[in-house]
C-alpha positions, 0 to 999 in steps of 0.5 A: 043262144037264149031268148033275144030282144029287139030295140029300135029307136029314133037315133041309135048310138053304138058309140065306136061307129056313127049314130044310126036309124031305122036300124034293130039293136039285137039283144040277149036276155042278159044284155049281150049285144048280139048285132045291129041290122037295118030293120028290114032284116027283122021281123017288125012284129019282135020289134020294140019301138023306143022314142029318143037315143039308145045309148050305152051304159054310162061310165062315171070315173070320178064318184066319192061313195063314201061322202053320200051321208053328206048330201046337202050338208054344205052351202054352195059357192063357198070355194074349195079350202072351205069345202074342204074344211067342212068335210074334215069337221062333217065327215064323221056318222053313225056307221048305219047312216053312211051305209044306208047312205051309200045304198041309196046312192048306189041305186039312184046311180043304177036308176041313172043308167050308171053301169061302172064306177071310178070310186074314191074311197079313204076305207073300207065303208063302202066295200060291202056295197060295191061286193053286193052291187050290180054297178062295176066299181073300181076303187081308188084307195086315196092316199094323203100325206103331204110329209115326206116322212109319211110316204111308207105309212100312207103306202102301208095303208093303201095296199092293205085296203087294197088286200082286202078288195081282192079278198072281196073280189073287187078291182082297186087301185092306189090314188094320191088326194090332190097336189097340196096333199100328197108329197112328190116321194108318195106321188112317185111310189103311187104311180109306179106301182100303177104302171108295173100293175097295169092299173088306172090310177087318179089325182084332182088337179087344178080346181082352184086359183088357192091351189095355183097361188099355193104353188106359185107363192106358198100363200094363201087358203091352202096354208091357212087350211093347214095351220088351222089343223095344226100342221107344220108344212115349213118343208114345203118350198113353192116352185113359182109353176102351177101344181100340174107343172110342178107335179108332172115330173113325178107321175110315172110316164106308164101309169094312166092317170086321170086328172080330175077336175081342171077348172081353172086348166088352160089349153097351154097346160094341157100341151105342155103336159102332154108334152110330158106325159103320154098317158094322161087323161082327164076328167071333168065334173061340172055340177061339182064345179058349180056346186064348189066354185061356182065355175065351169072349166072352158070345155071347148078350148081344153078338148081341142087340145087334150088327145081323142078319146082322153076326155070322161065324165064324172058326178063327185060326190053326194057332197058336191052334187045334188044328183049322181047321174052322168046325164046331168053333167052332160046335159050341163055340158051341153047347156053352158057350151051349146056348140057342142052336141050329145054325139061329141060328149057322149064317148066322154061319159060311156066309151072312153071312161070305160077305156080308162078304168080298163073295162072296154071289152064289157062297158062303152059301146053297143059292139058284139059280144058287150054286156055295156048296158042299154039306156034310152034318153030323151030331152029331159028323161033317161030309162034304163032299158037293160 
């Protein structure tokens, strides 16, 4: 055992047990976590005293690398199919901005205490980051096609992507877009390969009152957004039931899945897709929210309905962010929903997002034999100790 390191702090959070102090974290020079003792069983002169909350590495499961070169670009408050649109007509760049880009994001991302990412990506762009980065990345190649006739394409592409992940060594799963993007068919084959390969896989769901009306009517922003890029979606048939009603029958009931987003999700919803569905989880992304629809989903009311230990926290993208710290989403968590505490949102943004993404026995708490990262927060800073 090499040369080991002693944290106290005014509160210690292990995450999987209660917080704790006057309590000594011990630690390897490489991060491992070697136990936690009540501080008289240390040598107080190898202690290095720390003001705030020792915390594990956070778990961001819903980042977008790729869209880094985007930061700043859009007006906010606009609503979705317009966010969507200006994506379409921004995205394209110069090869050397969109990775120097993503580099830049991918350290302010370390900086923030950020030890393991769920990343959306469409292509290979941001490959060479993630082999190079000491982040933990686990890629959700997206899939779109609404059409049915485009479910072989759409798959043919995605496990090529994927192909070349494991040449580079990196973990990666298959993801449809969102409801109004992919068909049932390619919802079906994603997550059937999800379930039979034991891997997390993704879907936004429920971020607009256009994507309920969408499947309710058929009407709306959405069939807009498709007639003015020129595609004919005639084989579309709305249901008359919200888009995680119609689309639940069609998630393989093995495959974990993460809903992301749930703006505008109810506690109903939520049971009902439980009901279904033993294998859900979901994300919330609340500066996104406000970035896009300059709204919050009701926090309180949907996490006393979705299962313990179901909920995790994500940044999006550069795009829809100013930021990509979990920090900030919880601190806005925190401001607009005061009677939850940091001890309630905390597994959301370290435990159980590393529970999703499969990484547990690493990331998510300060337990023995765990690389998870050490980070101190105070009121309105965070370090990154380890």
């Amino acid at each position: 055992m090499g040369t080991m390191r002693y944290f106290s702090a005014s509160t210690i959070h292990p995450v999987t047990t209660p917080a704790v102090s006057h309590h000594v974290l011990v630690v390897e020079e490489d991060g491992t976590i070697v136990d936690l003792v009540p501080e008289q069983e240390v040598d107080a002169t190898k202690v290095e005293h720390l003001e705030g909350n020792l915390i594990p590495g956070f778990i961001n499961t819903h980042c977008h690398l790729e869209l880094s070169h985007l930061k700043g670009r859009f007006e906010e408050k606009t609503g979705l199919p317009d966010f969507l649109n200006k994506v379409v007509a921004q995205r394209a760049a110069a090869a050397q901005e969109v990775q120097e880009a993503m580099q830049t994001a991918d350290s302010e991302m370390w900086d923030n205490g950020i030890v393991a990412v769920g990343d959306i990506c469409n292509k290979y762009d941001s490959f060479a980051v993630k082999a190079g980065s000491r982040i933990h990345y686990h890629s959700m190649v997206e899939l779109l096609a609404f059409h049915p006739e485009r479910t072989a394409g759409a798959m043919e592409q995605g496990n090529s992507l994927l192909q070349q992940l494991s040449e580079l060594g990196l973990s990666g799963s298959i993801v449809p877009h969102a409801p109004y993007s992919v068909s049932p068919a390619l919802l079906e084959q994603i997550t059937a390969q999800c379930a039979d390969s034991g891997v997390p896989t993704s879907i936004h769901m429920m971020e607009s009152n256009d994507e309920t009306e969408f499947f309710v009517q058929g009407t709306g922003l959405y069939r807009r957004l498709y007639h003015n890029m020129g595609m004919d979606i005639d084989f579309f048939e709305p249901s008359g039931k919200t888009s995680l009603a119609t689309l639940l029958p069609f998630l393989h009931p093995k495959a974990r899945t993460l809903l992301v987003h749930n703006t505008i999700a109810t506690a109903a919803d939520v049971v009902h897709a439980v009901e279904q569905h033993a294998n859900l989880w979901w994300c919330f992304c609340p500066n996104a929210n406000l970035y896009i629809e300059d709204r919050l989903p009701d926090i309180p009311q949907l996490m006393r309905a979705i299962p313990e230990g179901r909920i995790t926290l994500g940044t999006d993208s550069l795009a829809s962010n100013h930021q990509l710290s979990v920090w900030s989403e919880i601190q806005i968590v925190l401001q607009r929903f005061p009677e939850l505490k940091l001890v309630d949102v905390l597994p959301w943004a370290t435990l159980n997002g590393a529970r999703y993404l499969g990484i547990d026995h690493l990331f998510g708490s300060l337990e023995k034999g765990k690389r998870p990262g050490i980070v101190l927060l105070s009121e309105s800073t965070i370090q990154r100790i380890i």
